[in-house]
N, CA, C and O of each residue as an XYZ file, in Angstrom:
700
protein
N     103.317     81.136     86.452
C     103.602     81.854     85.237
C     105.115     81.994     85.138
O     105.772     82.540     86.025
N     105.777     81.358     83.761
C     106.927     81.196     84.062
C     107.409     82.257     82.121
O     106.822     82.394     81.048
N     108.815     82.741     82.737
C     108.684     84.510     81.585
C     110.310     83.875     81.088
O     111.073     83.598     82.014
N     110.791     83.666     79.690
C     112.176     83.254     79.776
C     112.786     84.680     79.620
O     112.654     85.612     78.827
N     113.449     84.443     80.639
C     114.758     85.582     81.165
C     115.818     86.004     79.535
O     116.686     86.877     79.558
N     115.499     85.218     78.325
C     116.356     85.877     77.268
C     115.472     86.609     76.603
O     116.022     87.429     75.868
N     113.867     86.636     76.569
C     112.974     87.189     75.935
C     112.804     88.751     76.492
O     112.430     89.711     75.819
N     113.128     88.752     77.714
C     113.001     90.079     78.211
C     113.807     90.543     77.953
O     113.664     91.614     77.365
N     114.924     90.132     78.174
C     116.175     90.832     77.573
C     116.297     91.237     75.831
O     116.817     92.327     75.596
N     115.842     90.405     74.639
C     115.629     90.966     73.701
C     114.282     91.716     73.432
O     113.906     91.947     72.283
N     113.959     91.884     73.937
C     112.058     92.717     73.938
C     111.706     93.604     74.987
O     110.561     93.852     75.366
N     112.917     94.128     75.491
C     112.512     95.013     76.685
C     111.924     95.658     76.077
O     112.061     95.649     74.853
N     110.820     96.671     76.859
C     109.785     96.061     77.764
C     109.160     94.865     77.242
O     108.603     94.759     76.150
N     109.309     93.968     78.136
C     108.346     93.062     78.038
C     106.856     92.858     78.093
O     106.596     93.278     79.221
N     105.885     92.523     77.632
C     104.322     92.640     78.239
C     104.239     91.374     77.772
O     104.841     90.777     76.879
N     103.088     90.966     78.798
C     103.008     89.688     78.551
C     101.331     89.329     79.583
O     101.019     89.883     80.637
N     100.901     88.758     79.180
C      99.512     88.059     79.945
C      99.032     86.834     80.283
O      99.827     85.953     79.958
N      98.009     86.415     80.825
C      97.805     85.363     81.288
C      97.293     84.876     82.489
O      97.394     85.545     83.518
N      96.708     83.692     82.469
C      96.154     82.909     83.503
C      97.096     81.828     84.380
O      98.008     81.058     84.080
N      96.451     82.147     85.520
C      97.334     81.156     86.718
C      96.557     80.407     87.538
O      95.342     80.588     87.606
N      97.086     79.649     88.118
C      96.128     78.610     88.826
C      97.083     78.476     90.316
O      98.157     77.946     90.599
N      95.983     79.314     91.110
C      96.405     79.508     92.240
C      95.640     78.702     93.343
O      95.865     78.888     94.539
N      94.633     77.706     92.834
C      93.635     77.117     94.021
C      94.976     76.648     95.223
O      95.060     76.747     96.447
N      95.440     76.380     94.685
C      96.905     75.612     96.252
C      96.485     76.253     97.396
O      96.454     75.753     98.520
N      96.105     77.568     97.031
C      95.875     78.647     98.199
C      94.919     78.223     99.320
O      94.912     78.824    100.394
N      94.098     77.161     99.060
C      92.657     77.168     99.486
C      93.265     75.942    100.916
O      92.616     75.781    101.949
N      94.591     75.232    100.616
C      94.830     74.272    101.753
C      95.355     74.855    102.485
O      94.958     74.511    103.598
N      96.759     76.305    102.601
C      96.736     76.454    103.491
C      95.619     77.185    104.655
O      94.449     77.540    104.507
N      96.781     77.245    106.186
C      95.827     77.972    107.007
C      95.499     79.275    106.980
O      96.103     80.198    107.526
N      94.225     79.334    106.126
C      93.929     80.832    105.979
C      92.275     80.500    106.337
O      91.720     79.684    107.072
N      91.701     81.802    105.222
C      90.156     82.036    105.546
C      89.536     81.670    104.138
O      88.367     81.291    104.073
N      90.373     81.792    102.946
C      89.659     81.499    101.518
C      89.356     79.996    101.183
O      90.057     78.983    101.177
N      87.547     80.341    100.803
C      87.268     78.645    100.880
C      87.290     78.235     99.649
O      86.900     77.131     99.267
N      87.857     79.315     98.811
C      87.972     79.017     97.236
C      88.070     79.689     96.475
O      87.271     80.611     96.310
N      89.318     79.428     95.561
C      90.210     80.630     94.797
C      90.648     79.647     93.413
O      91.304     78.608     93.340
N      90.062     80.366     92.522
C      90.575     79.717     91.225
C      91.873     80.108     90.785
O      92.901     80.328     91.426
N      91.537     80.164     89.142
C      92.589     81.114     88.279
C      92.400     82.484     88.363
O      91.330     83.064     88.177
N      93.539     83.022     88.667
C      93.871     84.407     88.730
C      94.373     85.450     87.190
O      95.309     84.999     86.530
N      93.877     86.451     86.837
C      94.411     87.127     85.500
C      95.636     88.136     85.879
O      95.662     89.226     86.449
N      96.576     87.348     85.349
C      97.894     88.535     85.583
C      97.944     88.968     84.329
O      97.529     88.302     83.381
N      98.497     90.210     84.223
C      98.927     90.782     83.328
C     100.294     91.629     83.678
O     100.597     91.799     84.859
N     101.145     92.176     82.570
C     102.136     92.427     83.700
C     103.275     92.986     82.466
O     103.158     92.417     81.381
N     104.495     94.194     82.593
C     105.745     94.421     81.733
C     106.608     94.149     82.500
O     106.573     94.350     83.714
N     107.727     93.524     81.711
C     109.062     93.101     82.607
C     110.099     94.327     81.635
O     110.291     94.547     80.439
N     110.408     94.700     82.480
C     111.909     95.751     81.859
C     113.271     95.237     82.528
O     113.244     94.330     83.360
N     114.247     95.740     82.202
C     115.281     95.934     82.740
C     116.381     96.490     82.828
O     116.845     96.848     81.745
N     117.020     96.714     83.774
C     118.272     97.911     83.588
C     119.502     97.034     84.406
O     119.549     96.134     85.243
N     120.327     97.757     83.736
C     121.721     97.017     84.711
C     121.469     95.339     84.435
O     121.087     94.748     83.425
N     121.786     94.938     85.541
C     121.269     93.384     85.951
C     119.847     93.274     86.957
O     119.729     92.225     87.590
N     119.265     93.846     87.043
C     118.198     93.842     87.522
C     117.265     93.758     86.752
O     117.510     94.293     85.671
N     115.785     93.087     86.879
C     114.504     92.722     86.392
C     113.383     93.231     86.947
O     112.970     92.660     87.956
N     112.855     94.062     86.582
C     111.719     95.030     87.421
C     110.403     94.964     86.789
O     110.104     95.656     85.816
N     109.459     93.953     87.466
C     108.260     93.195     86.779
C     107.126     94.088     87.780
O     106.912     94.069     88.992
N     106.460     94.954     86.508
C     105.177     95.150     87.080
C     104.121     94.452     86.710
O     103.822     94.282     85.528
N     103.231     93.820     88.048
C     102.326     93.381     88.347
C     100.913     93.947     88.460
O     100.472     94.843     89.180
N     100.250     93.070     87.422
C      98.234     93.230     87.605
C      97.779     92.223     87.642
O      97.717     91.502     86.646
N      97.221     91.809     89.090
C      96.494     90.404     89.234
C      95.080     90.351     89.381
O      94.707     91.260     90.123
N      94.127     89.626     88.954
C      92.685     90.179     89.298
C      92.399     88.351     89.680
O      92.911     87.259     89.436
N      91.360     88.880     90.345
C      90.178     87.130     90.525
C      89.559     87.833     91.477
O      89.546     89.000     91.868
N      88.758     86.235     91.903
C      87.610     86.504     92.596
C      88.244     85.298     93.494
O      88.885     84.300     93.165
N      87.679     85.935     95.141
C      87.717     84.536     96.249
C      86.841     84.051     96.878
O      86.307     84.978     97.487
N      86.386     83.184     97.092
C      85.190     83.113     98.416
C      85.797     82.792     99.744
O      86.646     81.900     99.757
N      85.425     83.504    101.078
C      85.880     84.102    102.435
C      84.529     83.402    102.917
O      83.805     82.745    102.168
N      84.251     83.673    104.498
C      83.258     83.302    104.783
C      82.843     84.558    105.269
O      83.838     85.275    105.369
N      81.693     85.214    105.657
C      81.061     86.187    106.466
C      81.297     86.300    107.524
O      80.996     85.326    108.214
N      81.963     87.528    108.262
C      81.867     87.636    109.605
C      81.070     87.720    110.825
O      81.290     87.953    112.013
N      79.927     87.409    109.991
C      78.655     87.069    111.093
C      78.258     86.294    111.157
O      77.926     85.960    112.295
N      78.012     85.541    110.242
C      77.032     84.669    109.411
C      77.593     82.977    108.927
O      77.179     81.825    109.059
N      78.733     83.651    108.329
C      79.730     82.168    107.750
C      79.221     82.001    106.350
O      79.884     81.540    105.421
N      78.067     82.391    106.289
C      77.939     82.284    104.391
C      78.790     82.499    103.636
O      79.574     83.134    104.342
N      79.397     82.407    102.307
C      80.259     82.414    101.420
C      79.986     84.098    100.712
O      79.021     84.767    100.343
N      81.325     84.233    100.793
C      80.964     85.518    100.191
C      82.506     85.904     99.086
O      83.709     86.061     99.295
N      81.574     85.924     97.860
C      82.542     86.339     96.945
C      83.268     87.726     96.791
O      82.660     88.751     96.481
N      84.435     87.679     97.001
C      85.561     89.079     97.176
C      85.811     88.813     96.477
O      86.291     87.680     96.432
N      85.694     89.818     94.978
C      86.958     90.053     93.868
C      87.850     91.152     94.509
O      87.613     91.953     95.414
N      88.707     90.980     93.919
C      90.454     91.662     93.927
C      91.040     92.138     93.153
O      90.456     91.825     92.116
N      91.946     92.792     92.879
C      93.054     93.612     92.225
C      93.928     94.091     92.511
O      93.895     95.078     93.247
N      95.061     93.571     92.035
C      95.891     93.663     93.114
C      97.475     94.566     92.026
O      97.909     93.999     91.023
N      97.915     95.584     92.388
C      98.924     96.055     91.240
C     100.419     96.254     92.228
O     100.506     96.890     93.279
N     101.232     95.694     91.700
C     102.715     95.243     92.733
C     104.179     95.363     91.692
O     104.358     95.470     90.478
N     104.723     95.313     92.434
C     105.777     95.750     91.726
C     106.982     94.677     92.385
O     106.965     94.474     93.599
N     107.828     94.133     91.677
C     108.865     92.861     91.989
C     109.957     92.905     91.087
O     109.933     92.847     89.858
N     111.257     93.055     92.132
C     112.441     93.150     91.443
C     113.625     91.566     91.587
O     113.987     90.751     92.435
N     113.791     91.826     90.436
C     114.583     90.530     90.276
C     115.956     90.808     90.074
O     116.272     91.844     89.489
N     116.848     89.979     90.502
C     118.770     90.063     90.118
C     118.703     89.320     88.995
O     117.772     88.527     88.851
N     119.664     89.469     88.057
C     120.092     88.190     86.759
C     121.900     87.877     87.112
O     122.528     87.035     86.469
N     122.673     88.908     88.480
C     123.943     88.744     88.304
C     123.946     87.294     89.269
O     123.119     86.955     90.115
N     124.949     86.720     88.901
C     125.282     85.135     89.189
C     125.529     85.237     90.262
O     125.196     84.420     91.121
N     126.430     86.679     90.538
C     127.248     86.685     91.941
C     126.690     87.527     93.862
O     127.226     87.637     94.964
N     124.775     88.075     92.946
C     123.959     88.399     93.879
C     123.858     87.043     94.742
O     123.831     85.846     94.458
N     123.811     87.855     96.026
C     123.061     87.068     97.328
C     122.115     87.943     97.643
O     122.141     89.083     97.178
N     121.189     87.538     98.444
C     120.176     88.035     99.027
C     120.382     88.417    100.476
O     120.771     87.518    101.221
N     120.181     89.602    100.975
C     120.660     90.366    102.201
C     119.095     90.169    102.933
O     118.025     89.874    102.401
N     119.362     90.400    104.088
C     118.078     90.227    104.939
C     116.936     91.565    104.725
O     115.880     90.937    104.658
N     116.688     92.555    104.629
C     115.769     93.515    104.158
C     115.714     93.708    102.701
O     115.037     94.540    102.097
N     116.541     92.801    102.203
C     116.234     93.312    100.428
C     114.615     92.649     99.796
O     113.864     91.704    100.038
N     114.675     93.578     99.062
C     113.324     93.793     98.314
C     113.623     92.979     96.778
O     112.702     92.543     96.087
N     115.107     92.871     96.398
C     114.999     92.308     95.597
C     115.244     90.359     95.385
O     115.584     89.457     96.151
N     114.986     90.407     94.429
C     114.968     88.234     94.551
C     115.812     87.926     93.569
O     115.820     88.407     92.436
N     116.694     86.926     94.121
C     117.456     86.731     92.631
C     117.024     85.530     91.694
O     116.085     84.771     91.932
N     117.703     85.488     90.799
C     117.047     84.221     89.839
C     118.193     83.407     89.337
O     119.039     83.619     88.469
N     117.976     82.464     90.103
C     118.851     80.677     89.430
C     118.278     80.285     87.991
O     117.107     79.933     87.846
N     119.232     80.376     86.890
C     118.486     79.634     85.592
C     118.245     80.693     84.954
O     118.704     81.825     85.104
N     117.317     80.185     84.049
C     117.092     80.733     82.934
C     115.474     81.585     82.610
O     115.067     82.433     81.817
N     114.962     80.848     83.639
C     113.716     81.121     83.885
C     113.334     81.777     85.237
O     113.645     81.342     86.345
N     112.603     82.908     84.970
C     111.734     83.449     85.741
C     110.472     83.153     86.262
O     109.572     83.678     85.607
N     110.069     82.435     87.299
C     108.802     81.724     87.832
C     108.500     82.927     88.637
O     109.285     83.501     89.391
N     107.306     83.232     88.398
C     106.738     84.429     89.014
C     105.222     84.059     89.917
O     104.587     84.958     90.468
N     104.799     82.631     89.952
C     104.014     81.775     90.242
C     104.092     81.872     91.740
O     103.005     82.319     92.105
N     104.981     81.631     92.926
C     105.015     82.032     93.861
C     104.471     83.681     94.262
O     103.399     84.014     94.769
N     105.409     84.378     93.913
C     105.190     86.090     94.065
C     103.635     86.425     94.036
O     103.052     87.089     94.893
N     103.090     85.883     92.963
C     101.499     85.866     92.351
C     100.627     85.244     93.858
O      99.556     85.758     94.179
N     101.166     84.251     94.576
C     100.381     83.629     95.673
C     100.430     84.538     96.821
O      99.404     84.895     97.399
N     101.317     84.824     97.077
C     101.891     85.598     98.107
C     101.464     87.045     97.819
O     101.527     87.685     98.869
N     101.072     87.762     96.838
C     100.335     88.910     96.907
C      98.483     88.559     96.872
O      97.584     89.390     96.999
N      98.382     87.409     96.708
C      96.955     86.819     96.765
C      96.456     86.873     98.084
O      95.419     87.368     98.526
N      97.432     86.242     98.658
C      97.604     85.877    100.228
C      97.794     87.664    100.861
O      97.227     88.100    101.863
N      98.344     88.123    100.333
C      98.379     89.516    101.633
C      96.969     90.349    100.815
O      96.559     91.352    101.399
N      96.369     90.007     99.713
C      95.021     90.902     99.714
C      93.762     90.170    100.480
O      92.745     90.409     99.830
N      93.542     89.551    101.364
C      92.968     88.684    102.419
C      92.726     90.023    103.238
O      93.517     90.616    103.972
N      91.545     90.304    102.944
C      90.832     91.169    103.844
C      90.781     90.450    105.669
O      90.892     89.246    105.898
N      90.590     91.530    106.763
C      90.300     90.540    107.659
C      89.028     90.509    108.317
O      88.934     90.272    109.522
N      87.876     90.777    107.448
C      86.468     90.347    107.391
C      85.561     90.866    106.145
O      85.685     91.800    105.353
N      84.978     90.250    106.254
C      83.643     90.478    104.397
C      82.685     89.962    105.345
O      82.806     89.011    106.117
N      81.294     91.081    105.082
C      79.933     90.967    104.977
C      79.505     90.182    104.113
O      80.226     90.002    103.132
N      78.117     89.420    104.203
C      77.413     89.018    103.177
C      76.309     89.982    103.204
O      76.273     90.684    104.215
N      75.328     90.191    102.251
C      74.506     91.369    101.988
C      73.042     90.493    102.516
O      72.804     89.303    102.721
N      72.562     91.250    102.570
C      71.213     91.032    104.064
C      70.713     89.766    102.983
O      70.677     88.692    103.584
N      70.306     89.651    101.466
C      69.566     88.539    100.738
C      70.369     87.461    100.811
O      69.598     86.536    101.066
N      71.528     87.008    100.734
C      72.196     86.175    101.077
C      72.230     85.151    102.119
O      72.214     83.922    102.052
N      72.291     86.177    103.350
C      72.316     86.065    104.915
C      71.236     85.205    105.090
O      71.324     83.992    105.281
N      69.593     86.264    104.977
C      68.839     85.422    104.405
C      68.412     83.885    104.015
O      67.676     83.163    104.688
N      68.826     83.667    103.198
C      68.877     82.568    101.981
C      69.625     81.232    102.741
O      69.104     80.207    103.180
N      71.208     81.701    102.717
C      71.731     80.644    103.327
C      72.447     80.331    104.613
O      73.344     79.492    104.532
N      72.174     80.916    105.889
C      72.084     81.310    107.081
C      71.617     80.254    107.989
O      70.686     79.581    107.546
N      71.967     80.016    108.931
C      71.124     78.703    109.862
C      70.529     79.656    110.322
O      71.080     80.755    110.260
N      69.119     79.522    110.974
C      68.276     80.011    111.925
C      68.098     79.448    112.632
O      67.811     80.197    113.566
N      68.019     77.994    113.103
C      67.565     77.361    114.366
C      68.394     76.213    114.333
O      69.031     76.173    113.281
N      68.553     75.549    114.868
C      69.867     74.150    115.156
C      69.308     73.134    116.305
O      68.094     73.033    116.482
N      70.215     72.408    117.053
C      69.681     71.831    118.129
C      69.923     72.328    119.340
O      70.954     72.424    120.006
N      68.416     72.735    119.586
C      68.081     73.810    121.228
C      68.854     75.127    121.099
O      69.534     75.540    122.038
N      68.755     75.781    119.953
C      68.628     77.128    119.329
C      68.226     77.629    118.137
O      68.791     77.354    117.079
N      67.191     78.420    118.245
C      66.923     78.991    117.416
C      67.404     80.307    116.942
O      68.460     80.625    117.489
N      66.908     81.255    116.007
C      67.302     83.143    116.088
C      66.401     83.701    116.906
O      65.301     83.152    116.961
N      66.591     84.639    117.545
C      65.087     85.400    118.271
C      65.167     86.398    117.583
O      66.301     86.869    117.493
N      64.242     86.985    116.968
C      64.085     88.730    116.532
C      63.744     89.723    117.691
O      63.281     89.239    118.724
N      63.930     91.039    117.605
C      63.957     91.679    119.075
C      62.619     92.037    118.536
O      62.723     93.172    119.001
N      61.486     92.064    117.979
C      60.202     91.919    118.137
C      59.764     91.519    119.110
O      59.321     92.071    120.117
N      60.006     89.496    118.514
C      59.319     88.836    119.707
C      60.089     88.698    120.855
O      60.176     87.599    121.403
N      60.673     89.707    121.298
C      61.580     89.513    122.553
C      60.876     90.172    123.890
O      61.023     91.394    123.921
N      60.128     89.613    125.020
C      59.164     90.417    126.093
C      60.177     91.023    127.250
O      60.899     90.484    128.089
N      59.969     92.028    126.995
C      60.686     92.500    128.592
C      60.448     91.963    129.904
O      59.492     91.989    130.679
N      61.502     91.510    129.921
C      61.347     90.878    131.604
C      62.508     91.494    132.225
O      63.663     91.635    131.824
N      61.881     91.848    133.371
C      62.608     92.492    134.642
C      63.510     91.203    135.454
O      63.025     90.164    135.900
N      64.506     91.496    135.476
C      65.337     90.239    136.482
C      65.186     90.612    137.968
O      65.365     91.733    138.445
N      64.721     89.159    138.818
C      64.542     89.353    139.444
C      65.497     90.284    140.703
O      65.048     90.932    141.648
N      66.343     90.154    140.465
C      67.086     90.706    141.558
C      66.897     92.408    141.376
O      67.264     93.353    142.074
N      66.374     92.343    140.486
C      66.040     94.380    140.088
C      65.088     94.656    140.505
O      65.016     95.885    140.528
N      63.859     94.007    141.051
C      62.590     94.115    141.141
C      62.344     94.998    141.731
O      61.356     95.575    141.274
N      62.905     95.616    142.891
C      62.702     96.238    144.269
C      63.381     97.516    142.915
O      62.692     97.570    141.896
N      64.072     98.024    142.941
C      64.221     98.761    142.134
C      63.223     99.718    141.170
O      62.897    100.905    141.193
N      62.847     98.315    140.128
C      61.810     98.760    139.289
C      60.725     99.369    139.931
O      60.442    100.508    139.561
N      59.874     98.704    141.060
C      59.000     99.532    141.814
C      59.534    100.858    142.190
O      58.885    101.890    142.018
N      60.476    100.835    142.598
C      60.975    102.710    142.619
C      60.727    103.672    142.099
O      60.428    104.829    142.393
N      60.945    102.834    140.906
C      60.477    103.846    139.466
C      59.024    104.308    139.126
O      58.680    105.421    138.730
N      58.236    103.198    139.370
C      56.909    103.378    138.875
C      55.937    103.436    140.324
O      54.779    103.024    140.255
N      56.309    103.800    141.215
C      55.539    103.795    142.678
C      55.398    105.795    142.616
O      56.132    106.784    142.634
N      54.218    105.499    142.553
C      53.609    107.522    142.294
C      53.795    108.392    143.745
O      53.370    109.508    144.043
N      54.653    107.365    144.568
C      54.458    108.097    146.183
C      56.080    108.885    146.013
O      56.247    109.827    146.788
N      57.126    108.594    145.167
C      58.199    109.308    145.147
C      58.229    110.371    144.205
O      59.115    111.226    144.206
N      57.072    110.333    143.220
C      57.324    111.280    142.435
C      56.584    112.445    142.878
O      56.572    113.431    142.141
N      55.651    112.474    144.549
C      55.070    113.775    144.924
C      56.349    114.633    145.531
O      57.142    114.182    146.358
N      56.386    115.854    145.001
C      57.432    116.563    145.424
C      57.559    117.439    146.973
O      56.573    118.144    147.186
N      58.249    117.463    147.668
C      58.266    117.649    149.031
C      57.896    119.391    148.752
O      58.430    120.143    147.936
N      56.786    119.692    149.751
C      56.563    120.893    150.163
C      56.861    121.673    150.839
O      56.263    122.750    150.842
């Protein structure tokens, strides 16, 4: 999403809306297995030489399940705030918060990825019908077990033990 830097300046506040196309997101190394267009919406003001763009981004992502791996759709919303320089003679200092701008144009297309990228939860459920539905249950030489059909078995090395428990000669109490 690209905003021309003379429009804000004659129309402060600026408002302005729109769609972005953020799939790029989906190659790097992350967890989202698929991210479309995103809805920004957003006012650009300004004071001094500075550009102070508030941000509203919405979409939806698909993540995988942290149990499961099924696809699970996370919508988002994301509201941010990004300051821009317009003076020629700004540099950028190592903790600054603000970004400056070469040209004439304001590309706000990066900023938009990079708050996409830090709303990346670091796990999503899928809901039990899902799980369900599209879930492996059995593979090669595994299946799921349910703790139903699961039989108690005593390991052997406990055995001597277990008789301890259930032998009626320790539970007569000394007289």
């Amino acid at each position: 999403m690209k905003l021309s830097i003379q429009k804000i300046l004659q129309q402060a506040p600026y408002s302005f809306e729109g769609e972005t196309d953020v799939s790029e997101l989906v190659s790097f190394d992350n967890d989202i297995r698929q991210v479309g267009s995103v809805q920004v919406s957003g006012v650009a003001s300004i004071q001094n030489k500075t550009i102070t763009v508030n941000l509203s981004i919405k979409g939806v992502m698909v993540l995988p399940c942290a149990r499961s791996l099924v696809d699970v759709d996370y919508p988002f919303e994301v509201d941010t705030i990004e300051v821009f320089s317009i003076d020629p003679f700004y540099t950028e200092e190592d903790e600054s918060e603000i970004h400056p701008i070469k040209g004439e144009i304001l590309d706000l297309t990066p900023f938009i990825k990079e708050n996409v990228l830090l709303e990346i939860p670091f796990r999503v459920y899928a809901d039990k019908e899902a799980i369900e539905k599209y879930a492996l249950t059995a593979g090669d030489g595994w299946s799921v077990v349910e703790e139903d059909n699961v039989e108690k078995k005593i390991d052997p090395r406990l055995s001597k033990l277990q008789s301890l428990l259930t032998d009626d000669k320790n539970e007569n109490p000394k007289e």
